[in-house]
C-alpha positions as CSV (number, residue, x, y, z in Angstrom):
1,X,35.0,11.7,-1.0
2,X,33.7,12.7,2.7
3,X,30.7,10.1,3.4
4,X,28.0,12.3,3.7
5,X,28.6,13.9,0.4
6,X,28.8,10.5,-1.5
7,X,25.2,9.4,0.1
8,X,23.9,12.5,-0.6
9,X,24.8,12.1,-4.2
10,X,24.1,8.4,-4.4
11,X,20.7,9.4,-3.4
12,X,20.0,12.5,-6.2
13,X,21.2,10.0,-8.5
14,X,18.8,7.3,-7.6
15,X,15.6,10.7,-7.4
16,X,16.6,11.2,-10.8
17,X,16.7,7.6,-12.3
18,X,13.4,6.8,-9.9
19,X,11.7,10.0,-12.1
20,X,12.9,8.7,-15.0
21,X,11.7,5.5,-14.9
22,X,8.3,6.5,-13.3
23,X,7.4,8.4,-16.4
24,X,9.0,5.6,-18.9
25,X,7.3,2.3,-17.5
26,X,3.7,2.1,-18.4
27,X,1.3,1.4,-16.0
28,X,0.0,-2.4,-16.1
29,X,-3.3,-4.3,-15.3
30,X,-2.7,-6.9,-12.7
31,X,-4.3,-9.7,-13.3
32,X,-2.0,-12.3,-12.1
33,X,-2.3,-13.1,-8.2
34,X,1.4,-12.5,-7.4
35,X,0.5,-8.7,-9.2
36,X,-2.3,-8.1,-7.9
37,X,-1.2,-8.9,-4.1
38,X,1.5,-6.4,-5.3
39,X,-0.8,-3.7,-6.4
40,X,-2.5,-4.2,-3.4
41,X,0.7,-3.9,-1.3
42,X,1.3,-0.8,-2.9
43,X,-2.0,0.9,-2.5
44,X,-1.6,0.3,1.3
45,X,2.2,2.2,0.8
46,X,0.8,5.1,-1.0
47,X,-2.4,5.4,1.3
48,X,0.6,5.5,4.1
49,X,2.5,7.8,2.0
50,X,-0.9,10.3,1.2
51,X,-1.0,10.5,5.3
52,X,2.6,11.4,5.6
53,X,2.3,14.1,3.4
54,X,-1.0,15.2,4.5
55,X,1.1,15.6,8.3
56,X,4.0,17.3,6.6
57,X,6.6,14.8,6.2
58,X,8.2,16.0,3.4
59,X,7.6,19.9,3.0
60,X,7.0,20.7,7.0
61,X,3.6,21.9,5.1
62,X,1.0,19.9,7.2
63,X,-2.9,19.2,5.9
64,X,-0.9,19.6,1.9
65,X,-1.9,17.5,-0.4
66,X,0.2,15.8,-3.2
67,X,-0.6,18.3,-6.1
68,X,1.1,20.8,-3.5
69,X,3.2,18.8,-2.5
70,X,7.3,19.9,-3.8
71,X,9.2,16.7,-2.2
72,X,8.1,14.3,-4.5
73,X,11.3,11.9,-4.8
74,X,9.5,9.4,-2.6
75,X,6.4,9.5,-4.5
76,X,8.2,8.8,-7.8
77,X,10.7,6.1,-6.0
78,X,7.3,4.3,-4.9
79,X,5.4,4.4,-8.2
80,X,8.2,3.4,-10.4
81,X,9.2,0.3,-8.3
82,X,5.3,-0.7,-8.7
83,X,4.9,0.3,-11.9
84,X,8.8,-2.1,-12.7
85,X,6.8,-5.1,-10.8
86,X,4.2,-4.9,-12.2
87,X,5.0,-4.7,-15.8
88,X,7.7,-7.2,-15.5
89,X,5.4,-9.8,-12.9
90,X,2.8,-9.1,-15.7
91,X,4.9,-9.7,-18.7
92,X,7.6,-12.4,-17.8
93,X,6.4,-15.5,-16.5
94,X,10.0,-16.3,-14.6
95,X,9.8,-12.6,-13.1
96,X,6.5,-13.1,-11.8
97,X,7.6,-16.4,-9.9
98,X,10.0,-14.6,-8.3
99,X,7.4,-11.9,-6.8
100,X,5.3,-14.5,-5.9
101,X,8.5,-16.0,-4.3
102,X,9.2,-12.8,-2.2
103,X,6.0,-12.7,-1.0
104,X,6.6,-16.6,0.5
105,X,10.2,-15.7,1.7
106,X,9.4,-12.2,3.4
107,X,6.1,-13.8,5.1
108,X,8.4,-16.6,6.4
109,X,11.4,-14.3,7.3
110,X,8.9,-11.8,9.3
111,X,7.5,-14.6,11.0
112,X,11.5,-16.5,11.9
113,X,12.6,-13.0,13.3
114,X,9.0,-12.4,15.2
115,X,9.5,-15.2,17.1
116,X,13.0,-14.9,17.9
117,X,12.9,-12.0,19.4
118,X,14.2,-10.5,22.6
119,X,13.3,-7.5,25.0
120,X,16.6,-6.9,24.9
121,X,17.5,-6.9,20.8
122,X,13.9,-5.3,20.1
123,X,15.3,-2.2,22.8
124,X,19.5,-1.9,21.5
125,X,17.5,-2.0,17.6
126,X,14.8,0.1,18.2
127,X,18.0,2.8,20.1
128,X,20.0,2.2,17.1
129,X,17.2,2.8,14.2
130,X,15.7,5.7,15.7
131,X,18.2,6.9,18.2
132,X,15.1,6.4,20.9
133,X,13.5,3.6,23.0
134,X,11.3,2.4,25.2
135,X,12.1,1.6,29.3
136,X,12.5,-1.9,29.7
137,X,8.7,-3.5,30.1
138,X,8.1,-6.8,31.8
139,X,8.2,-10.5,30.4
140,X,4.7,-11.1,29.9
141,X,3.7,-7.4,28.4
142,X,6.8,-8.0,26.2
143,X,5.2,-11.5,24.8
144,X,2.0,-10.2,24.7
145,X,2.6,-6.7,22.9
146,X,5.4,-8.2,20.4
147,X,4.0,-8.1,17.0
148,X,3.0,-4.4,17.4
149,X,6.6,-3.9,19.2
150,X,8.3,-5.8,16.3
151,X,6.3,-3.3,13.9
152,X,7.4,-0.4,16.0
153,X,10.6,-2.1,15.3
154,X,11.0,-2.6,12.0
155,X,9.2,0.7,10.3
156,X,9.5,3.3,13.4
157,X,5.8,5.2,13.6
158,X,5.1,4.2,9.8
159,X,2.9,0.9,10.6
160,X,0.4,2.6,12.4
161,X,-0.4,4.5,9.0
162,X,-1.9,1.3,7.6
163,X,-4.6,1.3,9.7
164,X,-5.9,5.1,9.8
165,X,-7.5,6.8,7.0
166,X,-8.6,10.4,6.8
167,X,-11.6,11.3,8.5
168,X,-13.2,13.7,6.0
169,X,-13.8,13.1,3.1
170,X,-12.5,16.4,1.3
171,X,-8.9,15.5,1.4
172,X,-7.8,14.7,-2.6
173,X,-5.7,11.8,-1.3
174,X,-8.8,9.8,0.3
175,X,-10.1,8.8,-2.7
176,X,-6.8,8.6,-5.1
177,X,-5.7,5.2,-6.3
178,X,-2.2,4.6,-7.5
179,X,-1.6,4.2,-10.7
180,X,-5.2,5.6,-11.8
């Protein structure tokens, strides 16, 4: 089977099961710390996500909201793996030490692979990710700017969606939580 056409596939079949288990999984209360720094994590996503579709991301429809919205596979691929966490980080004790465990491993990894890295593997990543880069900058701008190049790095534009939030006030998505 030609590549493209097996990804392609791959990924309808992982839309539909995301769908799926979005509606099955009931939502949970987090009221253990490892579940609630998830839930948090994930209200940061989807106030990320509400801003991507409010540009027009995912139906070149920009200023949509997300009862408009027709591309909803990411939407359902983000609230069913929070709603999966959270129900099993809420209901398994052994499960929820291993969120809490992710959350230790993936501070420690961001910070080993912050600190080890080059102009040079931060520029051939950045070209290989999104096919782009930036000219070469010098040593000390490099050391000084490398956390926000790292993030530049590692999610493309998408970190600097953390940090904005719509201006007015009549947008739906401004005030919408996930998972109520």
């Amino acid at each position: 089977m030609h590549k493209e056409l097996k990804e392609h596939l791959l990924k309808q079949v992982i839309n539909i099961c995301m769908r799926v288990i979005d509606k099955l999984v009931p939502e949970s209360r987090a009221r253990y710390p490892q579940t609630r720094m998830a839930k948090h994590v994930f209200q940061q996503l989807f106030n990320a996500y509400c801003l991507e579709v409010w540009g027009g991301r995912f139906d070149d429809v920009p200023h949509q909201n997300l009862e408009g919205l027709q591309d909803k596979n990411f939407l359902h691929f983000l609230s069913a793996t929070r709603k999966i966490l959270l129900y099993v980080g809420e209901n398994d004790r052994y499960y929820r030490a291993w969120i809490g465990l992710v959350f230790i491993a993936a501070k420690e990894e961001y910070g080993r692979a912050l600190e080890r890295l080059t102009q040079e593997e931060f520029r051939s990543s950045h070209l290989e990710m999104w096919e782009w880069t930036l000219l070469p900058v010098c040593d000390s701008y490099f050391e000084g700017s490398k956390s926000e190049l790292f993030e530049m790095m590692l999610t493309g534009h998408l970190s600097n969606l953390l940090r904005k939030r719509f201006a007015s006030s009549k947008s739906p998505q401004s005030k919408k939580k996930v998972g109520g």
